[in-house]
N, C-alpha and C positions, 0 to 999 in steps of 0.2 A: 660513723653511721651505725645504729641501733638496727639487728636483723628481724625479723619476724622467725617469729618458730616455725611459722605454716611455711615456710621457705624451703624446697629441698637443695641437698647440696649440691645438686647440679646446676638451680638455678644461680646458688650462690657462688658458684664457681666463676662466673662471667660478670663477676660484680667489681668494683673498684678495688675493695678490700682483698680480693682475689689476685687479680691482676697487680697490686700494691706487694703483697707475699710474694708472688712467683719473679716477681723482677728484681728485689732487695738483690742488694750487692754481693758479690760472689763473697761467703763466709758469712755473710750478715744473718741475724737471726730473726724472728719475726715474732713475735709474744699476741696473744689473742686476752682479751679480758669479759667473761662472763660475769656477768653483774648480778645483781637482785634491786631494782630499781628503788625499791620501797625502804632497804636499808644501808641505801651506800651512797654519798652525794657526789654522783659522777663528774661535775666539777671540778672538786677539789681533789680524785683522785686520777682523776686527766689531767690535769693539773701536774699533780705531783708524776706522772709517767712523764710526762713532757720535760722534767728536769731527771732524768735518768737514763731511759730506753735510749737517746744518743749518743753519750757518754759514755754508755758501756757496750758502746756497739751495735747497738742492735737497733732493727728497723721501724717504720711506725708501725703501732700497735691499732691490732683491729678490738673492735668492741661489739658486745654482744648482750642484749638484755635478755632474760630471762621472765617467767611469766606462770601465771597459775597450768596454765597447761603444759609448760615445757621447765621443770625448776633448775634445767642447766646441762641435761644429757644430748639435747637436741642439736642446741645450739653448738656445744663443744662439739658435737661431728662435725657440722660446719664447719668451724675455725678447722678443724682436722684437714676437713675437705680443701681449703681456701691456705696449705701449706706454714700453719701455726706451728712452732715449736717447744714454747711452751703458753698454755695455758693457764691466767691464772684469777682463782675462784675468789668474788666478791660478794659475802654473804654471812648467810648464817649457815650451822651444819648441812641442814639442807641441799645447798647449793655445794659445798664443799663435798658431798658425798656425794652428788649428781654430776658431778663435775669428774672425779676418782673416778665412779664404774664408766663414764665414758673414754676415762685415760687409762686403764685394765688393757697392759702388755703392751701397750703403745712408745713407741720412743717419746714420745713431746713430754714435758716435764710440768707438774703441777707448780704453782705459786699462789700461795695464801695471803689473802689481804684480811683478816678477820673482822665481822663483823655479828651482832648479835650479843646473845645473854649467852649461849653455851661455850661455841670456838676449840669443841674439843681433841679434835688433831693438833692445834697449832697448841693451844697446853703441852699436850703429852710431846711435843715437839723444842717444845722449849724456847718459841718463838714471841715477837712481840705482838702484844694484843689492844694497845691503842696508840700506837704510834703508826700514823699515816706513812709518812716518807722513810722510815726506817722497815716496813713490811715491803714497800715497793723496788726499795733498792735492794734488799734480802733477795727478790725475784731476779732483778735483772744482775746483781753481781754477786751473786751466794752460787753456791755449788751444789749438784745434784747427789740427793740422796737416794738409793733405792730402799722404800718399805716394805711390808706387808698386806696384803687384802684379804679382807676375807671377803670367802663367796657364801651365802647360804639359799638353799633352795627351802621352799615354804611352801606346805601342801593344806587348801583351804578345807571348811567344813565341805561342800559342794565337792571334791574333787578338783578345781584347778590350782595348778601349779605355779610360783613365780618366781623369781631368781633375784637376787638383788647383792649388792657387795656393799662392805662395809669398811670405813678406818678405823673403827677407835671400837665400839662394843655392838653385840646384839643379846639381845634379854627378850625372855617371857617369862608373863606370872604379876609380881605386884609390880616391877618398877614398869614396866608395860602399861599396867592400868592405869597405873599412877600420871605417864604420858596423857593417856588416851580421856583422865580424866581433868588435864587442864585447863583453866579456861585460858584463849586465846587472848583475850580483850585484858584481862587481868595482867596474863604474861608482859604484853604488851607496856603495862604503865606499870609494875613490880620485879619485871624481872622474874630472875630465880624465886623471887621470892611466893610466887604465882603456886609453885611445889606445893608449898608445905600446905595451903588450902588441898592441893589434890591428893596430898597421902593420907591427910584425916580422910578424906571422904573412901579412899582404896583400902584403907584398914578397916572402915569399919565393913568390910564383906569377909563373908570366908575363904581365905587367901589361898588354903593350901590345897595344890597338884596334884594328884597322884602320877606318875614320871615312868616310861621306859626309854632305856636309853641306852647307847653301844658307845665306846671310845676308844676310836682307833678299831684295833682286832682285840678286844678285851671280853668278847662278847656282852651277852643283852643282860641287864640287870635292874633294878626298881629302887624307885624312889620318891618319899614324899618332900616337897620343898612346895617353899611361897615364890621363890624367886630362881630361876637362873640365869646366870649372864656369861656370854662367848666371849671373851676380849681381847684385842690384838693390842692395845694400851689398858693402861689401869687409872688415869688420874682423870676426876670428874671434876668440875665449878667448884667454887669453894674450897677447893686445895683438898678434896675426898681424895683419898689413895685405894681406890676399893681393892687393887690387885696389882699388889706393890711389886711382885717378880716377873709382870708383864714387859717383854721389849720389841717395839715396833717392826725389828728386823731378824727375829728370831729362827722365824719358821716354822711359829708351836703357839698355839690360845694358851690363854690363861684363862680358867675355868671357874667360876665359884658359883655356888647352890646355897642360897640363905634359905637357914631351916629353923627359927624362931618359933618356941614353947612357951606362949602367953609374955606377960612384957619383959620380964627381967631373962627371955634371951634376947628380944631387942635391946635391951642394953649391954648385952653381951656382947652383939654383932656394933652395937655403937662406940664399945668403948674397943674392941678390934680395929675398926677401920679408920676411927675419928682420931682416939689417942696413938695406940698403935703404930698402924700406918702412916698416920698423916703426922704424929709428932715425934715419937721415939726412935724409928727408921730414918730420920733425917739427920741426925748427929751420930758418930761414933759415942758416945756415953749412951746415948739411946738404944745402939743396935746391943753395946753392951751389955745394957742389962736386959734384952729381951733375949739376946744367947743364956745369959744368968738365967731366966725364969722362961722358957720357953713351954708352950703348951697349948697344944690343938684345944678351938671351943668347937666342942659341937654344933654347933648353929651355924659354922659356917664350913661349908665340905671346898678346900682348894684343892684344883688336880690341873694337869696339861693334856695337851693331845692335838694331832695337825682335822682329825675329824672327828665331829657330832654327831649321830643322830640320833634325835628324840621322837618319841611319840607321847601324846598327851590325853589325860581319860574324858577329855571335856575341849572345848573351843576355847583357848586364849588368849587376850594379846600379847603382841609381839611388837616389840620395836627395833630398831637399826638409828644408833647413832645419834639417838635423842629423838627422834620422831617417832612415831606411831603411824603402823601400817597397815592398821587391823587386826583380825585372830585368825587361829595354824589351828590346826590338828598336828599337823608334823612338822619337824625341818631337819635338814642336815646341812652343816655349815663345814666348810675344808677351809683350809689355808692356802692362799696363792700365794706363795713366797716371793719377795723382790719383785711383785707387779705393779708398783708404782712408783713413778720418781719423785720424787717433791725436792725444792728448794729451801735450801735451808743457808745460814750464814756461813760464808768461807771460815772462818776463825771457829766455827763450833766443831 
């Protein structure tokens, strides 16, 4: 049965799907599946539940669509409500990350089915990204990992406030606009490839911030940059490593402030992250010779720290996770250490 969102958890407490969880067999577990209608063909991935969730124990799984008004936080109390143990998120990052701030310090345990152009948890996770029945059984016989969350709170032009958690990064500055500048309908039938129309159009503005900002107890200090980004992972689409010493369960961001001086530091900051990062850090002879020739570019400021806060000399946006959620004046983002479980493969 498909919930409605306008449903509160009470009413959905007295529903089948309720009474179905509270009865399961002594030790049996109960799995809830938040969907996104629009990019998951619930067929074949009912389907593919229906040759696993018995097998490995566990009870029938309840199911839950999602909706432009509710992209998966809603619904997940529900399943919470109606005694799910774990929950798990069928979607794009969206829904993966609506899905997280709903499971923030919760015992029930996350499970990734990905879907979409991004998928970027289950990247930095090291998980499978188009294999149906291998992401499901991952859920139902893979073993719990605890991560990290981050939390950031965002203070608008107007003065209100809004809190939001993240898995994998949060940015203001260009790659924000750059969100904020893609077309959807393009996305749609391009993919990733939808970007690169929106950084032409984000570059040709005048990109750069002027920045206050505290880390940790460092006190308050300035800065101009185009970009910066909080990361609790570092790998983006396309095999980008933007912040190669990032680790999920650390306890600490990985930080970085792209500060490009007309083009040839963007090629600086590109040939850092694209060759660098993404090619010479992956082999022992690689890392070798960047021990060999090692050397800070200016253009790109890395640092750590469990807190943020910035303030900004202008309104700009912000994204979380690969979406766009409009423009801050301020934020401060902390680290909740081990607040999330996720599943992940027994043998990883």
């Amino acid at each position: 049965m498909t919930t409605s969102p306008s449903s509160s958890p009470a009413e959905h407490a007295s529903t089948p799907e309720a009474e179905q969880a509270s009865s399961a067999g002594a030790g049996q577990k109960t799995a809830a599946l938040v969907y996104n209608p629009i990019k998951v063909d619930i067929d074949a991935v009912k389907a593919a539940i229906a040759r696993h969730e018995s097998d490995s124990g566990w009870a029938e799984t309840l199911f839950y669509e999602t909706s432009k008004e509710d992209p998966g936080g809603g619904v997940t109390a529900e399943a919470l409500e109606a005694g799910a143990d774990m929950v798990i998120a069928a979607g794009g990052d969206g829904t993966v990350r609506a899905v997280a701030e709903a499971l923030r310090g919760k015992d029930a345990s996350l499970g990734l089915l990905p879907s979409g152009t991004g998928n970027l948890l289950a990247r930095n996770l090291d998980l499978s990204l188009d294999n149906l029945d291998d992401s499901i059984a991952t859920a139902f016989r893979g073993r719990d990992r605890d991560i990290d969350l981050g939390v950031v709170d965002v203070e608008r032009e107007n003065g209100e406030r809004e809190t939001f958690a993240f898995v994998v990064m949060a940015g203001v500055g260009l790659d924000a606009k750059m969100l904020a500048n893609t077309n959807d309908e393009l996305k749609k039938r391009v993919g990733w490839l939808a970007y690169v129309d929106a950084i032409a159009r984000a570059l040709r503005d005048n990109n750069k911030i002027d920045v206050r900002y505290e880390l940790d107890d460092g006190g308050r200090k300035t800065m101009r940059a185009h970009t910066i980004i909080v990361g609790n992972c570092g790998l983006l689409p396309a095999n980008i490593m933007l912040l190669p010493d990032a680790a999920v369960d650390d306890g600490i961001f990985d930080i970085v402030a792209l500060r490009p001086e007309g083009f040839f530091g963007w090629v600086q900051i590109w040939l850092k992250i694209v060759w660098e990062n993404g090619v010479l850090r992956r082999s022992q002879v690689g890392r070798r010779i960047l021990a060999a020739n090692h050397r800070e570019v200016r253009t790109l400021r890395y640092t750590k720290g469990k807190k943020l806060v910035v303030r900004l000399d202008s309104p700009q946006d912000f994204e979380i996770d690969g979406d766009s959620v409009g423009k801050t004046v301020a934020l401060r983002a902390v680290v909740d250490p081990g607040a999330l479980t996720v599943r992940v493969p027994s043998d990883s």
